[in-house]
C-alpha positions in Angstrom: -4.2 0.5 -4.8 -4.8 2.9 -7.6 -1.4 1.9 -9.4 -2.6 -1.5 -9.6 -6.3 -0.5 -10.5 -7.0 -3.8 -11.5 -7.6 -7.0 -10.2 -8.9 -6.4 -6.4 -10.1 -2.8 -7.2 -13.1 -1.5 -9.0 -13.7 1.8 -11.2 -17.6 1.7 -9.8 -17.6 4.2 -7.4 -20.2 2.2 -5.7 -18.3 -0.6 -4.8 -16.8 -1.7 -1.7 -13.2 -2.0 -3.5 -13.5 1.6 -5.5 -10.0 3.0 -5.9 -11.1 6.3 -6.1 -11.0 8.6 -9.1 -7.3 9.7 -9.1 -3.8 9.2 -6.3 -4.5 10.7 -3.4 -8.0 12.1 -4.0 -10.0 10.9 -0.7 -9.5 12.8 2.3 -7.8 9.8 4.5 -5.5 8.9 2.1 -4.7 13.0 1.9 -4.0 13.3 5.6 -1.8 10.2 5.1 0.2 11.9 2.6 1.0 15.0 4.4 1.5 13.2 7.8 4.2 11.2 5.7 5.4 14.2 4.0 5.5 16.1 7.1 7.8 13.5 8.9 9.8 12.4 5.5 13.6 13.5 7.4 12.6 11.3 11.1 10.8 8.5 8.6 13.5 5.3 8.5 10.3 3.1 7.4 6.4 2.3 8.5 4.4 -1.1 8.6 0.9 -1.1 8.3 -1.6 -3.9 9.1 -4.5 -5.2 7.6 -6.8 -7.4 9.0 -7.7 -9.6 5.5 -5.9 -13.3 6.1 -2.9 -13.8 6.7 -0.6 -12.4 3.7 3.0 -10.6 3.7 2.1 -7.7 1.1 5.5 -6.1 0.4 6.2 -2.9 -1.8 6.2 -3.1 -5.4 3.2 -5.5 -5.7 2.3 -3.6 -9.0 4.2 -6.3 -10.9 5.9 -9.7 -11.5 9.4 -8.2 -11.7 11.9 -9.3 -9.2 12.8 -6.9 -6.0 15.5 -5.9 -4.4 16.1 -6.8 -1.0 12.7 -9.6 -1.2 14.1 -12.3 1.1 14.7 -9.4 4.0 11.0 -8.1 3.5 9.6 -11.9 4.0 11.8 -12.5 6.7 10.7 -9.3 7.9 7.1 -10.3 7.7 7.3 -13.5 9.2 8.9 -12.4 12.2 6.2 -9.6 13.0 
């Protein structure tokens, strides 16, 4: 979330929702990176799940413009 660092994230770094003082810079999202990195050739794509409600979060969230390919990624979602 630190490219939206905005609503839904906080700069406090004691706060449930703290986004963390730079890309990358806690040690899970680190390992996440170089596990991604490390498969980037075999990688075609990855889902992850949340457990908040019940929401299709698709790339490029950061803004209002429109997406390529959105009606695939909701159908997408729906069907998982």
């Amino acid at each position: 979330m630190h490219k939206i660092s905005g609503g839904g994230s906080s700069t406090d770094s004691c706060s449930e929702t703290y986004s963390g003082p730079g890309v990358f810079s806690e040690p899970e999202t680190q390992a996440i990176l170089d596990f991604i990195t490390k498969i980037n050739e075999e990688l075609a794509s990855y889902i992850t799940l949340h457990s908040y409600s019940q929401f299709i979060l698709i790339p490029f969230g950061q803004n209002n413009k429109p997406i390529p390919q959105f009606d695939s990624y909701m159908d997408l979602g729906r069907r998982i």
